[in-house]
DSSP file (Angstrom, degrees, kcal/mol; ACC not computed):
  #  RESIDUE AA STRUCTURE BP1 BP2  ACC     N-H-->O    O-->H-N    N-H-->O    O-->H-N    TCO  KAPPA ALPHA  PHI   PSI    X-CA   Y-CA   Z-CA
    1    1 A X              0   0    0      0, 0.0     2,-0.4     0, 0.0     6,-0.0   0.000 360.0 360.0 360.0 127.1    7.3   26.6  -16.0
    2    2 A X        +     0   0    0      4,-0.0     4,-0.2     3,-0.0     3,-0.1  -0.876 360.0  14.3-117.7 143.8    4.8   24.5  -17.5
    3    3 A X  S    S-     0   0    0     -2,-0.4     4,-0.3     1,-0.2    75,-0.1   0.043  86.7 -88.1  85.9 141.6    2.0   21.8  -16.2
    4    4 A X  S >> S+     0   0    0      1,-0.2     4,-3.0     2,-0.1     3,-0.5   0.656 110.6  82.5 -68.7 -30.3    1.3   21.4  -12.8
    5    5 A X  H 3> S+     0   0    0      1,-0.3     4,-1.4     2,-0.2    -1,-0.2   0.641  85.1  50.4 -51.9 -28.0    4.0   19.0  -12.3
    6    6 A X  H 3> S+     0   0    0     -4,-0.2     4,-1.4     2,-0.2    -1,-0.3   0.796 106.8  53.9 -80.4 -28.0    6.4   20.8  -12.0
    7    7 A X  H <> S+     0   0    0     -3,-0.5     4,-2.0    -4,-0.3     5,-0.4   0.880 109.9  47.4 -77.1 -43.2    4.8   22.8   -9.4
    8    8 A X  H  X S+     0   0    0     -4,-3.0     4,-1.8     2,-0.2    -3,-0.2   0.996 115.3  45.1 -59.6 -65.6    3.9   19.9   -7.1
    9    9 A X  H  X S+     0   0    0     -4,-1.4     4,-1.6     1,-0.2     5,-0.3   0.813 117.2  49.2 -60.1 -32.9    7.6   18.4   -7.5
   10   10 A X  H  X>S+     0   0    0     -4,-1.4     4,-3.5     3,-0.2     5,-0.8   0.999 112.6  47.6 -54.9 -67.6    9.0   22.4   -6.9
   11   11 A X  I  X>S+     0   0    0     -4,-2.0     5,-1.4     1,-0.2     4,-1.2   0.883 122.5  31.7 -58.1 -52.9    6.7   22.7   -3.8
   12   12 A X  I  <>S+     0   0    0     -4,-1.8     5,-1.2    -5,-0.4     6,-0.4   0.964 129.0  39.2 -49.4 -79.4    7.8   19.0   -2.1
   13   13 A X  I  X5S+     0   0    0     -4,-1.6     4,-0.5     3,-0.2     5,-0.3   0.858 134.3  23.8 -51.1 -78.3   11.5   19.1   -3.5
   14   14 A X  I  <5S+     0   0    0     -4,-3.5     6,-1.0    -5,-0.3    -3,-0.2   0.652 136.9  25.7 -79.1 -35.0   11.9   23.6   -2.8
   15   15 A X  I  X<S+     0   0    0     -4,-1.2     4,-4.1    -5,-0.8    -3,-0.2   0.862 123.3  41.1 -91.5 -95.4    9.3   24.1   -0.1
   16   16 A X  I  4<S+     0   0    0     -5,-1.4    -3,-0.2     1,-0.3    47,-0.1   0.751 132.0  16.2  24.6-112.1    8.8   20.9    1.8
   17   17 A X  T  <<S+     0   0    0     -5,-1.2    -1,-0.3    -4,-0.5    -3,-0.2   0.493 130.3  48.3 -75.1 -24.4   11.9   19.6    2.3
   18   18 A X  T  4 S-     0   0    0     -6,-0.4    -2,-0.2    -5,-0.3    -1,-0.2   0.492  92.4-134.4-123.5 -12.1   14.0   22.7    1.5
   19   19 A X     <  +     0   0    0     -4,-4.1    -4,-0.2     1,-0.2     2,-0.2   0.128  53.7 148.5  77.8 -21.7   11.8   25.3    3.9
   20   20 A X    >   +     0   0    0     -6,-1.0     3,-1.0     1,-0.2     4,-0.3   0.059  13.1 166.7  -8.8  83.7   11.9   27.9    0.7
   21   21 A X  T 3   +     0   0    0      1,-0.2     3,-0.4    -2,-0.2     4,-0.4   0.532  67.4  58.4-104.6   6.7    8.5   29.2    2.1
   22   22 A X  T 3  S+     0   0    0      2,-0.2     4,-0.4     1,-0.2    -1,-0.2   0.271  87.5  72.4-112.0  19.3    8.9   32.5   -0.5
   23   23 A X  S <> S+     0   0    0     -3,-1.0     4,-1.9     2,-0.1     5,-0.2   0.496  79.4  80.2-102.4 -15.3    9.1   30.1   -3.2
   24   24 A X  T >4 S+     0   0    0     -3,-0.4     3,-0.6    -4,-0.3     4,-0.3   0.943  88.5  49.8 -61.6 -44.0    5.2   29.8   -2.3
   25   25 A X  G >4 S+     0   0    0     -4,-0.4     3,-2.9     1,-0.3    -1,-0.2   0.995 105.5  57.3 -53.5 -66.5    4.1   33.1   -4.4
   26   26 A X  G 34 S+     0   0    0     -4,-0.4    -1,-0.3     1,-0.2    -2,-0.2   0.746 117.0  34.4 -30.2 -49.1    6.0   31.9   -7.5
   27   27 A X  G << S+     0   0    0     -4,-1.9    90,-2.6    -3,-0.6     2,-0.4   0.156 115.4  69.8 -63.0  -4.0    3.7   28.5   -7.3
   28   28 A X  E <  S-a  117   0A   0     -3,-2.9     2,-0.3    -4,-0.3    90,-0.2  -0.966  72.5-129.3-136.0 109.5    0.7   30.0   -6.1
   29   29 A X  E >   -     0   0A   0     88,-2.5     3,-1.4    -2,-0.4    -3,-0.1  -0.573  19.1-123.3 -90.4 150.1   -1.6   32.1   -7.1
   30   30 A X  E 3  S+     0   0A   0     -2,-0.3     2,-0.7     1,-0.3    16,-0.3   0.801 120.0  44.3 -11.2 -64.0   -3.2   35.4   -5.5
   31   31 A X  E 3  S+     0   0A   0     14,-0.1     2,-0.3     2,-0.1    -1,-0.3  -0.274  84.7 160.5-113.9  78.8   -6.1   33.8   -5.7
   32   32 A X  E <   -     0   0A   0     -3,-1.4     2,-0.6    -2,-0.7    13,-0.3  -0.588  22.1-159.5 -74.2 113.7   -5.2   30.3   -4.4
   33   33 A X  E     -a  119   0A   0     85,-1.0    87,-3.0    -2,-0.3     2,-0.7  -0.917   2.9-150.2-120.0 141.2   -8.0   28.5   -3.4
   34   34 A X  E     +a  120   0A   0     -2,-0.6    87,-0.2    85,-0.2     4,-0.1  -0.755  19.6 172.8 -70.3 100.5   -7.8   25.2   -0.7
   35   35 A X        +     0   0    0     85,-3.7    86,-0.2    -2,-0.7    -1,-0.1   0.318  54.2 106.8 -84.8   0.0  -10.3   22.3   -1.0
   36   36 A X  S    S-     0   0    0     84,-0.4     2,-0.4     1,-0.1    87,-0.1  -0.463  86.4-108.4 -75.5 157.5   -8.2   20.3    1.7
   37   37 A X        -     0   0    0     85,-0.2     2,-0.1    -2,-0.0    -1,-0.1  -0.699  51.8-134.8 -60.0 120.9   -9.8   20.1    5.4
   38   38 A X        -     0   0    0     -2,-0.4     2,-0.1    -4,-0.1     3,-0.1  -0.580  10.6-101.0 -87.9-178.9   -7.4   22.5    7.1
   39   39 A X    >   -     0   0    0      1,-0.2     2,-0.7    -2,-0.1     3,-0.6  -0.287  53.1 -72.3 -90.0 170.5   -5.6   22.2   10.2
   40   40 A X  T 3  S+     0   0    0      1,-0.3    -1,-0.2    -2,-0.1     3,-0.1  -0.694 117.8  10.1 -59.5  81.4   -6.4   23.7   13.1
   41   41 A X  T 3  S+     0   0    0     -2,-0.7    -1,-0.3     1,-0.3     2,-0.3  -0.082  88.2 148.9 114.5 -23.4   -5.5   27.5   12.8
   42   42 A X    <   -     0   0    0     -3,-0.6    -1,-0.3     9,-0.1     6,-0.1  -0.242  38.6-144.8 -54.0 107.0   -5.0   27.4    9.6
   43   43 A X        -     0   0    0     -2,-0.3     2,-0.1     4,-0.1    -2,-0.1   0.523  25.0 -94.8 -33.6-165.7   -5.7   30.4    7.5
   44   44 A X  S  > S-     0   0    0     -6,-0.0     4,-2.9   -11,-0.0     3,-0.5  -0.585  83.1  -4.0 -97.9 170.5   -7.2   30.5    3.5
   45   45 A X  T  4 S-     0   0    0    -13,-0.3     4,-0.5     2,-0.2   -14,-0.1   0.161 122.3 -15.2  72.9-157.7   -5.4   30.8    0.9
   46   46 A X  T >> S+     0   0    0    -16,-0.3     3,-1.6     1,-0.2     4,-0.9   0.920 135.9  53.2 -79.9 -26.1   -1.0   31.3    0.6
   47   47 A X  H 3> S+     0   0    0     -3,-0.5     4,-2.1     1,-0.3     5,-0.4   0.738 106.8  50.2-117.2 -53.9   -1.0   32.2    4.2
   48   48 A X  H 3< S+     0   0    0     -4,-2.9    -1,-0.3     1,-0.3    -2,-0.2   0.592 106.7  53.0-104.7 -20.5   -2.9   29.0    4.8
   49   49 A X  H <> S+     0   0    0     -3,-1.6     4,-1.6    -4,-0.5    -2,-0.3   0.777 110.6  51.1-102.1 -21.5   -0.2   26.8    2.6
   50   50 A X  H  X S+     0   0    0     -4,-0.9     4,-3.2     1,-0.2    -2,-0.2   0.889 107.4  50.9 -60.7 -37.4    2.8   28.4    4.9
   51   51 A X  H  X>S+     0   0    0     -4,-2.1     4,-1.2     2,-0.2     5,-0.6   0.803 110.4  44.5 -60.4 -20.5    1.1   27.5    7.9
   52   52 A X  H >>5S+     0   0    0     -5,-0.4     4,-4.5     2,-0.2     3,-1.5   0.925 114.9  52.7 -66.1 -50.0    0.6   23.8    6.6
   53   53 A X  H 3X5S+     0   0    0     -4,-1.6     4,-3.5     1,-0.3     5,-0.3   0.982 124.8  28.6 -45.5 -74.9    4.8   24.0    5.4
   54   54 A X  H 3X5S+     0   0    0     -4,-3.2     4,-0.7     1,-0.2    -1,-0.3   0.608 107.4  63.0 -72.3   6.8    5.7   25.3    9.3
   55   55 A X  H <X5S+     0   0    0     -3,-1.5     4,-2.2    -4,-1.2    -2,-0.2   0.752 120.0  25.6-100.7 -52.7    3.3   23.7   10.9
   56   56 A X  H  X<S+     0   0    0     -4,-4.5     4,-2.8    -5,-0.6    -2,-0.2   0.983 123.8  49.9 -61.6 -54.6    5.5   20.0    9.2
   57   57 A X  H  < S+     0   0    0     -4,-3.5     6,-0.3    -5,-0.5    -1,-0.2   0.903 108.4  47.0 -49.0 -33.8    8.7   21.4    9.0
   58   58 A X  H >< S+     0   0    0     -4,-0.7     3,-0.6    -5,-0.3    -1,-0.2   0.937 122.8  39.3 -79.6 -37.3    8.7   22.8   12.6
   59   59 A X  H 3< S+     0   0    0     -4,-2.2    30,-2.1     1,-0.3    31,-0.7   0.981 129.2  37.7 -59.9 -61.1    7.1   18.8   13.9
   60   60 A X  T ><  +     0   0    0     -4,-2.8     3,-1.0     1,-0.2    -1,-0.3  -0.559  68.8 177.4-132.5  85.0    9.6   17.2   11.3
   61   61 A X  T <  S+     0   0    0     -3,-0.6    -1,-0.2    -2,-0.5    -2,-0.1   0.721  84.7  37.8  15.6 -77.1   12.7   18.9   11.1
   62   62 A X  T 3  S+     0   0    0     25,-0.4    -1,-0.3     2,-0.0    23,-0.2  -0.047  80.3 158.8 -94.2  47.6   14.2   16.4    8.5
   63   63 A X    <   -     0   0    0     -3,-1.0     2,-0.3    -6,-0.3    23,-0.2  -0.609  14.6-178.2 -72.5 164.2   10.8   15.6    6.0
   64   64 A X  E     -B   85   0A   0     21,-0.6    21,-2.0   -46,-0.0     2,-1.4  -0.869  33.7-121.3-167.0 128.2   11.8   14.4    2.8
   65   65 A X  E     -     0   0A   0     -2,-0.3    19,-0.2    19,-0.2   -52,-0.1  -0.796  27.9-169.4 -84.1  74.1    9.5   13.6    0.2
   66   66 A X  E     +     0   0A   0     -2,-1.4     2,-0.3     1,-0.1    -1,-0.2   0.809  67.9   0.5 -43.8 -60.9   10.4   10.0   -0.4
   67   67 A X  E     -B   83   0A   0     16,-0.7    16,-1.2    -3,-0.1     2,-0.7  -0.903  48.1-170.4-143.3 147.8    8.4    9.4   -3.7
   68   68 A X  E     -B   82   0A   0     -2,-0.3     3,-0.3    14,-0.2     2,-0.3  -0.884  42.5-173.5-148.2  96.5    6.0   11.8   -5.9
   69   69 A X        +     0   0    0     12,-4.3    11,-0.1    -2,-0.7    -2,-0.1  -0.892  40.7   5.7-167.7 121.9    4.6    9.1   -8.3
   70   70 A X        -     0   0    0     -2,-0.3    -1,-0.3     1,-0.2     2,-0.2   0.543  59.2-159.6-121.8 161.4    3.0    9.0  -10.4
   71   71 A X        -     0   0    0     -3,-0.3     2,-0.3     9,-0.1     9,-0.3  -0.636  15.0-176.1 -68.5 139.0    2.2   12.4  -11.9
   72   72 A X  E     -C   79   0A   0      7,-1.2     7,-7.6    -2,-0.2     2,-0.4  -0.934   6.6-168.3-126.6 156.1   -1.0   12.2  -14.1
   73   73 A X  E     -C   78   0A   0     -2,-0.3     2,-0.3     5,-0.3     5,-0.2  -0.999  13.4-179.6-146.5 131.9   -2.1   15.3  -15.9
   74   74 A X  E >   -C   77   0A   0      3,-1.6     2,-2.4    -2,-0.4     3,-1.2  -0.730  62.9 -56.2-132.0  99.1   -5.3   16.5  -18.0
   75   75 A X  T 3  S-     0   0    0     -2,-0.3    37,-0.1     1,-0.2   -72,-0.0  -0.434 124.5 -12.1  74.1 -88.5   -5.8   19.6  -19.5
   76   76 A X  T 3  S+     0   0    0     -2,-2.4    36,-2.0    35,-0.1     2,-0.4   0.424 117.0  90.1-126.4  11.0   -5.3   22.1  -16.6
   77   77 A X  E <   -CD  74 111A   0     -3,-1.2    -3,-1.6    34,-0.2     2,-0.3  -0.858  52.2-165.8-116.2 167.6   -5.4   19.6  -13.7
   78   78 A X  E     -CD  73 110A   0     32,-1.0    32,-1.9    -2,-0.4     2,-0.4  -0.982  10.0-173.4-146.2 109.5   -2.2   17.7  -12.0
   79   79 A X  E     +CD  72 109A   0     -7,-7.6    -7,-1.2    -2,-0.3     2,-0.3  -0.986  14.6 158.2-118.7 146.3   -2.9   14.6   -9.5
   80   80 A X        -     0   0    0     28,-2.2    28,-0.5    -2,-0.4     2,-0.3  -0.820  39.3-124.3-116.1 176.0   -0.2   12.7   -7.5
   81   81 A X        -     0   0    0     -2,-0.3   -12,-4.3    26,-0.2     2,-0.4  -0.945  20.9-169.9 -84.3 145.0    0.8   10.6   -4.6
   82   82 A X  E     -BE  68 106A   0     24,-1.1    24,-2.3    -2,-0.3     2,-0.5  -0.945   6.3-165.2-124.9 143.4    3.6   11.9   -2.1
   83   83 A X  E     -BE  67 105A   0    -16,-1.2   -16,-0.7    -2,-0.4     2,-0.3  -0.874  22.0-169.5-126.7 134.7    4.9    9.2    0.4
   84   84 A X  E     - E   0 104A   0     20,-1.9    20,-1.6    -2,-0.5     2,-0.3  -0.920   7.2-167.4-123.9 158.1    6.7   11.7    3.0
   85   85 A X  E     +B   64   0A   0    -21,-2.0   -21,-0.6    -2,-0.3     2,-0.3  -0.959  20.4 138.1-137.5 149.0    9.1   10.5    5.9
   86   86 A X        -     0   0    0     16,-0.4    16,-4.6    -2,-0.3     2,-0.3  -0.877  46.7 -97.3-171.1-177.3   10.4   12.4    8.8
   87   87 A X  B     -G  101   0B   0     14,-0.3     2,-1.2    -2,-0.3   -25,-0.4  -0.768  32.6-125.3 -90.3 148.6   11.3   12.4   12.8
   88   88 A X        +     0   0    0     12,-1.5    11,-1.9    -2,-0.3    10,-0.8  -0.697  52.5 151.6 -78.0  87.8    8.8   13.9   15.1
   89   89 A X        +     0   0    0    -30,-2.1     2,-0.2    -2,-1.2    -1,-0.2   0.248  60.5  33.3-106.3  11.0   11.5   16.3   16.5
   90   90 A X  S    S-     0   0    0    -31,-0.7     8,-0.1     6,-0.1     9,-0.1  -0.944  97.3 -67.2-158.4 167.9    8.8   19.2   17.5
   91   91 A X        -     0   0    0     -2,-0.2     2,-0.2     6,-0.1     5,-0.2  -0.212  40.6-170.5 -44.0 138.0    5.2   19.7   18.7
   92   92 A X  B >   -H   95   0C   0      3,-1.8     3,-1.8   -33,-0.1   -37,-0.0  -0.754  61.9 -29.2-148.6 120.8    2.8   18.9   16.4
   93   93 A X  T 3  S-     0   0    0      1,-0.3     2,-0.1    -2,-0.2     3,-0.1   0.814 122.9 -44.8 -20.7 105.6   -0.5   19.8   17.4
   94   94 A X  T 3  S+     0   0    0      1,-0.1     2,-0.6     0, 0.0    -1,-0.3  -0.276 113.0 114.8 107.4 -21.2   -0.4   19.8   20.1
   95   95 A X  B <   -H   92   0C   0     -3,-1.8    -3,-1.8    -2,-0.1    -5,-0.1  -0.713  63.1-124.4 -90.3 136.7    1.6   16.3   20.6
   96   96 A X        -     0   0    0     -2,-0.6    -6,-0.1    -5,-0.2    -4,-0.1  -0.337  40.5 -87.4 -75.6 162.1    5.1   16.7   22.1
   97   97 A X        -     0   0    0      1,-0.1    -1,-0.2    -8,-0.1    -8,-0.1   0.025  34.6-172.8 -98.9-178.6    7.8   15.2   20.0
   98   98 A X        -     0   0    0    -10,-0.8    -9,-0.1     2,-0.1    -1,-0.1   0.290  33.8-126.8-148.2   9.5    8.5   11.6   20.5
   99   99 A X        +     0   0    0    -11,-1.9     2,-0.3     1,-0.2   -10,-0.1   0.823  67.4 134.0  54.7  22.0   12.0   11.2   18.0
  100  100 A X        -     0   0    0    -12,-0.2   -12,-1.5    33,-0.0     2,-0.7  -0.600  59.1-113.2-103.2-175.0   10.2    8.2   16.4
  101  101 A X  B     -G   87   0B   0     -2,-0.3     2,-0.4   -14,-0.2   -14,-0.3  -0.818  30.6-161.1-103.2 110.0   10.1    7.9   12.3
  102  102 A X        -     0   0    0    -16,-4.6     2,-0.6    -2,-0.7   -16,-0.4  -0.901  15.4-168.3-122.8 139.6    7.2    8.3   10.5
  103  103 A X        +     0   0    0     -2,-0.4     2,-0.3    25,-0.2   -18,-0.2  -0.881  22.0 153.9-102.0 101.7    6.0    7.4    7.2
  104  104 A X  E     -E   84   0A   0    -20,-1.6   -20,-1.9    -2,-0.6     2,-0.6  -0.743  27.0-133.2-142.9 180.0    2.6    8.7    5.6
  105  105 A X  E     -E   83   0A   0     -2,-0.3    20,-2.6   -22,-0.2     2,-0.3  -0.948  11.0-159.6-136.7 125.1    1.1    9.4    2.2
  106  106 A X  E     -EF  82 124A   0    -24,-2.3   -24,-1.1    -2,-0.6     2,-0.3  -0.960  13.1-150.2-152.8 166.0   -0.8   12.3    0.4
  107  107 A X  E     - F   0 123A   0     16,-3.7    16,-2.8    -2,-0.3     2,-0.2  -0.766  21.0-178.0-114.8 129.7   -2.7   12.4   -2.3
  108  108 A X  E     + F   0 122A   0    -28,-0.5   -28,-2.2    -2,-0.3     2,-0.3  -0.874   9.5 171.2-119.3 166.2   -2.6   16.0   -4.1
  109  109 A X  E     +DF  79 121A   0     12,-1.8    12,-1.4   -30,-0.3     2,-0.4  -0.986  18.3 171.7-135.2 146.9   -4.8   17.2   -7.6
  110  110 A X  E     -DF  78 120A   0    -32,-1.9   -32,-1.0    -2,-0.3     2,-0.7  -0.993  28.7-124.3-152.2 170.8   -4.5   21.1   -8.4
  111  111 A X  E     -D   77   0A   0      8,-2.8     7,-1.8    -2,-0.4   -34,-0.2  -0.928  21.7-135.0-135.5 116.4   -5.6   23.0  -11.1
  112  112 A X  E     + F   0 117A   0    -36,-2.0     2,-0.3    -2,-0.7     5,-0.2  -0.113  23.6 170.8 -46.4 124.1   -3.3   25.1  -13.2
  113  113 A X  E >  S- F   0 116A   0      3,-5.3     3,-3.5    -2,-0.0    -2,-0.0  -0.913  74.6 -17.2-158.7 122.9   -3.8   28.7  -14.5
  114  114 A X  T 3  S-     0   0    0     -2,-0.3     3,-0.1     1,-0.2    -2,-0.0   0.781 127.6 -49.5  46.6  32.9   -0.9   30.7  -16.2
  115  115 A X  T 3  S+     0   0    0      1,-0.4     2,-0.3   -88,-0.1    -1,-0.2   0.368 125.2  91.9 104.2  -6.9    1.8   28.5  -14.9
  116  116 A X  E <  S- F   0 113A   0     -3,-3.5    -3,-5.3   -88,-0.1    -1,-0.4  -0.819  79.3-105.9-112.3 157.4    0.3   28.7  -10.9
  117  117 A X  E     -aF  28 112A   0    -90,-2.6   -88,-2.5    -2,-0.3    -5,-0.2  -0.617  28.6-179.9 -81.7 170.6   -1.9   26.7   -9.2
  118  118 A X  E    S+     0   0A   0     -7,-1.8   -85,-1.0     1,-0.4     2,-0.3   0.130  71.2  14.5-139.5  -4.0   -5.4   28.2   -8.6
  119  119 A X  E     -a   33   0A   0     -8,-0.2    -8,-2.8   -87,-0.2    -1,-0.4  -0.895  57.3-172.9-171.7 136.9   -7.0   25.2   -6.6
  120  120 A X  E     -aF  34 110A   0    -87,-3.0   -85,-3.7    -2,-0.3     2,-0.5  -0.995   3.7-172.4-141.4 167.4   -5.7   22.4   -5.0
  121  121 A X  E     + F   0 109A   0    -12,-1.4   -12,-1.8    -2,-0.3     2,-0.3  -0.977  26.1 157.4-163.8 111.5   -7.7   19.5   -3.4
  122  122 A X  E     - F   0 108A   0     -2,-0.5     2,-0.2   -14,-0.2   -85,-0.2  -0.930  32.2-139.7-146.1-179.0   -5.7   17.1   -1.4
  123  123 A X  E     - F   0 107A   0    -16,-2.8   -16,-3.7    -2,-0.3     2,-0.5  -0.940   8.8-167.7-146.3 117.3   -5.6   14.3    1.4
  124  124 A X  E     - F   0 106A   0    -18,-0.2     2,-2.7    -2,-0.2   -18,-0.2  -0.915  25.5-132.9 -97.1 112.1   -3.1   13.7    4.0
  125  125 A X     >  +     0   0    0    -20,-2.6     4,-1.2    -2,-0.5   -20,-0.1  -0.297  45.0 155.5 -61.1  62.4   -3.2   10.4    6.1
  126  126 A X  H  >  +     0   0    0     -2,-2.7     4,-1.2     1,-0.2    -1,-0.2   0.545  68.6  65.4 -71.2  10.3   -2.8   12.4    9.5
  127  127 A X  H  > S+     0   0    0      2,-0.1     4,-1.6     3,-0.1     3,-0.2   0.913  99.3  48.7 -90.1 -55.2   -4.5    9.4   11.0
  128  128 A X  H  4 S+     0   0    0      1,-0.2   -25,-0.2     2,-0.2    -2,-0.2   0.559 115.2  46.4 -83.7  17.3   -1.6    7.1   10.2
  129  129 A X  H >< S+     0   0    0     -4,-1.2     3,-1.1     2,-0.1    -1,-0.2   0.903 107.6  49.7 -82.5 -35.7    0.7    9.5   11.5
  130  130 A X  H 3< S+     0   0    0     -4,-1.2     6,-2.9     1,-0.2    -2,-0.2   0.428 106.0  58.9 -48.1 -24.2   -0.9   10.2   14.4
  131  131 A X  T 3< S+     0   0    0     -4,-1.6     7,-0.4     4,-0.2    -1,-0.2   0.610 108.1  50.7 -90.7 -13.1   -1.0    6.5   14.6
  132  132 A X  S <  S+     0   0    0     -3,-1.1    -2,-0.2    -5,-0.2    -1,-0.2   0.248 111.0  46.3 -95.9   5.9    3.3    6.6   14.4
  133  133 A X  S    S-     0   0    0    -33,-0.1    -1,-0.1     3,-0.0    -3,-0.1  -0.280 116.6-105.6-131.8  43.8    3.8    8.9   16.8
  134  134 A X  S    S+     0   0    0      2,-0.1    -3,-0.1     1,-0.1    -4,-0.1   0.210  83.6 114.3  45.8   6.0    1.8    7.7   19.3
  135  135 A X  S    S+     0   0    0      1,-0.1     2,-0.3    -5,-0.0    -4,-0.2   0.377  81.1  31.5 -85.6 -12.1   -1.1   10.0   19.4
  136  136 A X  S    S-     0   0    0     -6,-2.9     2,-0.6    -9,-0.1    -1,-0.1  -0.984  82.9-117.8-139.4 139.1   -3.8    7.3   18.4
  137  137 A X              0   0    0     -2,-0.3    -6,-0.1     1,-0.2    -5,-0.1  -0.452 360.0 360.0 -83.3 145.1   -3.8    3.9   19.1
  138  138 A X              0   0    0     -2,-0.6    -1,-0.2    -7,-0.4    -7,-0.1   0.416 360.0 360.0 -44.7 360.0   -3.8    1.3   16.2
């Protein structure tokens, strides 16, 4: 597989949305490192990108990766936007579901080494989810 794009569209499309969480080694490398804040419990590393994967799937059941646009690539890095949708059908830290529909955006860049990533550096609007599911007010 070549170019990071295809590993970001895999990971949304195969992982994401499709719960493949052994799809993570294949994508990933050993030494995977994470420049994102992580969540709260969240481990390093691949460890640390399955917890992010159950920590959403288990909160939103049906997520879907609405849009992955637009890809830009330079040399060994990959940047995107992901607009994701799902229902809050499970706990998510710590807020109890609430069956409403939420719509939020992140923004991912990773950097490419033999066909894995080797770094990624993203941002997730958990404020305006938290702001759809009732957990902060607008």
């Amino acid at each position: 597989m070549a170019g990071g794009a295809g590993i970001i569209e895999r990971f949304y499309r195969e992982v994401m949305e499709g719960g493949n969480l052994d799809l993570i080694n294949e994508l990933g490398s050993e030494s995977y490192t994470e420049h994102e804040e992580p969540m709260p419990g969240q481990p390093p590393g691949l460890d640390g990108i399955r917890f992010y994967v159950n920590t959403f799937r288990s909160a939103f059941p049906d997520i879907k990766a609405k849009a992955i646009e637009p890809v830009i690539s330079a040399g060994d890095m990959e940047t995107t936007r992901v607009v994701l949708t799902g229902t809050h059908d499970g706990e998510f830290l710590g807020i109890a579901p609430t069956g409403k529909t939420v719509e939020f955006n992140t923004m991912d860049m990773i950097r490419v080494e033999n066909g894995k990533a080797v770094e990624h550096w993203g941002v997730t609007d958990l404020l305006k989810l938290m702001q759809q599911i009732g957990a902060v007010r607008t």
